[in-house]
C-alpha positions, -999 to 999 in steps of 0.1 A, spaced: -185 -2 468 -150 1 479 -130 -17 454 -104 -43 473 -67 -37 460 -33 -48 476 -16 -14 482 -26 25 479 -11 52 459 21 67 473 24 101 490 36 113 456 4 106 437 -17 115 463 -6 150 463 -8 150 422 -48 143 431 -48 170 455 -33 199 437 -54 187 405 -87 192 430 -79 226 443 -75 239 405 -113 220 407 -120 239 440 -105 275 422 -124 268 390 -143 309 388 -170 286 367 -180 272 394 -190 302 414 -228 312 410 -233 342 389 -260 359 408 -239 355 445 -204 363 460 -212 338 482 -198 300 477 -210 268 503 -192 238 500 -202 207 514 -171 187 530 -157 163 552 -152 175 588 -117 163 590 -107 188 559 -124 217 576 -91 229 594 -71 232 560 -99 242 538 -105 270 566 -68 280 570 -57 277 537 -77 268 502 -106 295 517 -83 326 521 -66 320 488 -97 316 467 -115 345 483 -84 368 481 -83 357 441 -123 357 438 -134 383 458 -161 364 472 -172 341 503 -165 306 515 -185 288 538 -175 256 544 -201 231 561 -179 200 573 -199 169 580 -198 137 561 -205 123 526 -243 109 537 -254 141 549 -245 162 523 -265 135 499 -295 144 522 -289 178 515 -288 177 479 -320 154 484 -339 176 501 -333 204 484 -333 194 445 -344 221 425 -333 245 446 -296 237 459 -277 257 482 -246 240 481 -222 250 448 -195 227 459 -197 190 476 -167 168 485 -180 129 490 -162 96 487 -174 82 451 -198 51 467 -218 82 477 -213 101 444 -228 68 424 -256 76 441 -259 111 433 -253 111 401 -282 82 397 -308 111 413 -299 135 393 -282 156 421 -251 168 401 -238 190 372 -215 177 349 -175 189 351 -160 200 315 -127 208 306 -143 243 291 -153 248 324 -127 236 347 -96 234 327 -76 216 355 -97 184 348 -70 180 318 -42 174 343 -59 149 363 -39 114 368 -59 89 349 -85 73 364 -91 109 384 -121 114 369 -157 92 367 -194 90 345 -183 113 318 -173 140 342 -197 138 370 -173 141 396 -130 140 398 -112 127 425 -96 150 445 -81 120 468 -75 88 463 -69 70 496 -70 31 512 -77 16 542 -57 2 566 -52 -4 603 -35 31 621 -22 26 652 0 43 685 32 32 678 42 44 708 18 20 728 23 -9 701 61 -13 698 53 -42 669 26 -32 643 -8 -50 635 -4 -71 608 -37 -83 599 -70 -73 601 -78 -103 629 -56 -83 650 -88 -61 656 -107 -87 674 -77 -100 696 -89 -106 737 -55 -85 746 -65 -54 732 -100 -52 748 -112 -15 752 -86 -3 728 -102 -5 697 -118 23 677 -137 17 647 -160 39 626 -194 45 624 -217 17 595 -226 60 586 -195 67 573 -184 53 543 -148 39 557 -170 26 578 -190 -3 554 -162 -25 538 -152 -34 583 -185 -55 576 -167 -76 550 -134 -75 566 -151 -89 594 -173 -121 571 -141 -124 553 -121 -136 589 -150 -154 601 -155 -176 571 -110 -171 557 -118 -161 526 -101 -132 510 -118 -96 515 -132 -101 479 -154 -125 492 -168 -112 523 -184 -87 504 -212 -112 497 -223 -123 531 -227 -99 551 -250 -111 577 -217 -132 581 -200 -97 585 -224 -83 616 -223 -119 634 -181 -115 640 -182 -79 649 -207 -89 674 -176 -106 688 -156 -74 687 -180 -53 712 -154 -63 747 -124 -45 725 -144 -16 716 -132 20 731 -159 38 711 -174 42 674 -163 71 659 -186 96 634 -159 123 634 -121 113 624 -107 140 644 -120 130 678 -114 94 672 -76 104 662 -72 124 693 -80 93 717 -51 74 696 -27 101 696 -32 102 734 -26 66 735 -65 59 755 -69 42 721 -46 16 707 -56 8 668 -83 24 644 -96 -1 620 -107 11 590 -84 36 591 -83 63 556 -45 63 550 -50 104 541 -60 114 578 -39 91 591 -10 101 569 -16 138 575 -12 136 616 18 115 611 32 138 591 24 166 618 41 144 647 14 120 661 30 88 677 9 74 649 14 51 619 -5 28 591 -2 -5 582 -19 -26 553 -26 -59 567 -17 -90 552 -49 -95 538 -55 -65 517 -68 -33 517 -95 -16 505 -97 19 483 -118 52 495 -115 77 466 -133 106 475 -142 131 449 -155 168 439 
């Protein structure tokens, strides 16, 4: 369950996580013995840098093969599922609600430091269940939004579900992961108790997004499409929004930014 805090890690530490996971990624013990070839399971969003970037540099160093299969943290578990015993997949990237449930079926191998020696320069907290997985990514969820379009920012979660913003609204699938804790948001509003609570009634939860359906531009599976209908300003606000997508297009120019509502916000580590 995504864990309800009040702020997210800056840029600074985010980038400490992800420079800690590629040494993960370039770990040579983690490359199978009997193949040149290396699948990893990821995120669809990170398939343009993986691709362009973490793929060259490990093959040039390797001398071996990435394929990189980006979907979303569900799917690869079904993967894993249906093919324990005999995995194809070296390599997954899933947010850690997802890798609970891995590790409880027996899905994963342990990391060590003798085996991935950049575990040891990890932030704390980086790493979970006695190795099973390190975060490569630590981000929170907030609102994103066109500040182009929107000349004054959200400022709470409520904002979501206001009459004047009908058909502007994105929101992300109950699939994906960033997708779950807009259930609680939504019985925390309708009952004004903090976040914490609304994570116990959720039948409270799917009763007030009912009420959000007029605002609703579309529900999103993929982070990229949904970012392009806000960059292009068809879409106003995405709500649950991971601050690391939404930081990254900022950062490449999109009339985009993030806000944490007044209310809280919640954390989305992913890990590997």
């Amino acid at each position: 369950m995504a864990q309800q805090i009040k702020g997210g890690p800056g840029r600074r530490d985010v980038l400490k996580l992800g420079l800690g996971a590629a040494g993960v990624l370039m770990a040579p013990a983690v490359l199978r013995a009997q193949t040149a070839e290396l699948v990893v399971g990821g995120a669809a969003s990170h398939k343009p840098w993986v691709e362009s970037i973490v793929a060259p540099a490990f093959e040039k160093k390797y001398k071996c093969k990435v394929l990189f299969e980006g979907t979303k943290s569900l799917v690869n578990l079904e993967k894993m599922q249906k093919n324990k015993g005999a995995q194809y997949m070296s390599v997954v990237q899933m947010d850690d609600p997802v890798m609970i449930l891995a590790v409880k079926e027996g899905l994963l191998e342990p990391l060590t430091v003798a085996k991935v020696p950049n575990l040891a320069d990890l932030v704390a907290g980086a790493v979970h269940m006695d190795g099973m997985w390190a975060n490569y990514l630590q981000p929170w969820l907030g609102i994103a939004y066109n500040k182009t379009e929107m000349t004054t920012p959200p400022t709470s979660w409520a904002d979501l579900f206001e009459a004047k913003y009908k058909g502007r609204i994105v929101i992300p699938s109950p699939q994906n992961t960033e997708g779950l804790p807009l259930i609680f948001i939504a019985a925390a509003l309708a009952a004004g108790v903090p976040l914490e609570a609304g994570q116990k009634d959720a039948e409270a939860g799917f009763r007030k997004l009912a009420t959000l359906k007029p605002n609703l531009l579309t529900i999103y599976t993929q982070m990229p499409q949904a970012y392009n209908l806000l960059e292009q300003g068809e879409a106003l606000m995405i709500g649950p929004a991971m601050s690391s997508y939404a930081s990254e297009r900022k950062a490449a120019g999109a009339p985009i930014d993030l806000v944490a509502p007044k209310e809280g916000v919640f954390a989305m580590p992913s890990g590997i």
